[in-house]
N, C-alpha and C positions, 0 to 999 in steps of 0.2 A: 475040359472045362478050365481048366489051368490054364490051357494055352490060350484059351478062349479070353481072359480074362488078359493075360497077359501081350494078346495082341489088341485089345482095347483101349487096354493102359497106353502103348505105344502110340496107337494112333488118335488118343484121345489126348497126349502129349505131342506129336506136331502136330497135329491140327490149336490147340492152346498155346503155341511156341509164339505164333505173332501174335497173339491176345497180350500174352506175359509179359512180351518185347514191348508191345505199346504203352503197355500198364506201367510198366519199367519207366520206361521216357516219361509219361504222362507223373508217375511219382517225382521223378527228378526236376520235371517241370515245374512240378509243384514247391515241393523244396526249394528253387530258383524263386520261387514268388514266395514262398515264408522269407526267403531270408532276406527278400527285399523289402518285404514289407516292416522285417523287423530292422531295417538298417531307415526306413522309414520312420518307424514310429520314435528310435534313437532322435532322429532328427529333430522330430517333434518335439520329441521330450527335450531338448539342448533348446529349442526356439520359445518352448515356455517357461525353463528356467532363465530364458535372455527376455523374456515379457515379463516375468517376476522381476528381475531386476529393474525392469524399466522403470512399472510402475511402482514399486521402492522409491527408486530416485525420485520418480515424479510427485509421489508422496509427502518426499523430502522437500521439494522446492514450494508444494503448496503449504506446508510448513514455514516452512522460511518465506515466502510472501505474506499468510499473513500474521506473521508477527513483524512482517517490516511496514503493513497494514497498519498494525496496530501501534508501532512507532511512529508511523507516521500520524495519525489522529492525534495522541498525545502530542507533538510537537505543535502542532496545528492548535492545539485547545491552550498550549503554552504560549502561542505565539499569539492566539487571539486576547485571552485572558492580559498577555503583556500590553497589546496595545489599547485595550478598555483603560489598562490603568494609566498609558501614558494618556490618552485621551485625560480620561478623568485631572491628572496632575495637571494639563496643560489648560483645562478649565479654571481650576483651582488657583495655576498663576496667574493666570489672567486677571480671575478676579479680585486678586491679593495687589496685583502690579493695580487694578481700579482704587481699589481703594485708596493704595498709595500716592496717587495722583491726587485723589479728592481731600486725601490729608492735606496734602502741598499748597493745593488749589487754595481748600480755607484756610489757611495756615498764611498764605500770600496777602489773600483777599483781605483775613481780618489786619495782616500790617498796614498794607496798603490803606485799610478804611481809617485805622487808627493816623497813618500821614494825612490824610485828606483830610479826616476830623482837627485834626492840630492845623492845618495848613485853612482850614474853613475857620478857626478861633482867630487864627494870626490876620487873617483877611478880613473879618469882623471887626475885630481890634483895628485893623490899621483902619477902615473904612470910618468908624467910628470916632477916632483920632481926625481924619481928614475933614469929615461935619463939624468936630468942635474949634476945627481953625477955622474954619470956614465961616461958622457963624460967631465968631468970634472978632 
């Protein structure tokens, strides 16, 4: 019964000799694809830490636009506010330069009426002067 067993075992080991052999390779096979796939996921892992950066920086720059946004509105609200007021001033000289003319104007006007009025007494007078020689 010994032997019995012992010739079992034998040929119950070659006959399992190419099972073993293939299982062998098929393990090593395996192993060939874990360790690519972990030189794989390495990869990944390095492609999302270079995506994390990306979107960092790109973070950063929608940061800095808009607060150059928001520099820029403020200029723009500066720049329109400045020319309401230049407007507004250059109404305000106008109207000041108006007036100043209409100062001048009657300021001419009443010399002028006051010559005319003396120059209208002196032509009455002389006109007057001329009747009484006249009828004289």
């Amino acid at each position: 019964m010994e032997q019995l067993r012992e010739m079992l075992r034998e040929v119950l080991q070659e006959e399992l000799t190419p099972v073993t052999t293939r299982l062998d390779k098929l393990e090593t096979r395996f192993d060939g694809l874990e360790t690519r796939f972990d030189g794989l996921e390495t990869r990944f892992d390095g492609l999302e830490i270079r995506f994390d950066g990306l979107e960092t920086r790109f973070d950063g720059l929608e940061i800095r636009f808009d607060g150059l946004e928001t520099r820029m509105e403020q200029q723009f609200t500066l720049i329109r506010e400045q020319l309401d007021r230049i407007e507004h001033a250059q109404n305000d000289d106008v109207i000041a330069m108006l007036h100043l003319i209409d100062k001048k104007i009657i300021a001419r006007t009443d010399r002028h009426e006051h010559l005319i009025s003396a120059l209208n007494d002196r032509l009455l007078k002389v006109e007057a002067d001329i009747h009484k020689l006249q009828s004289t």
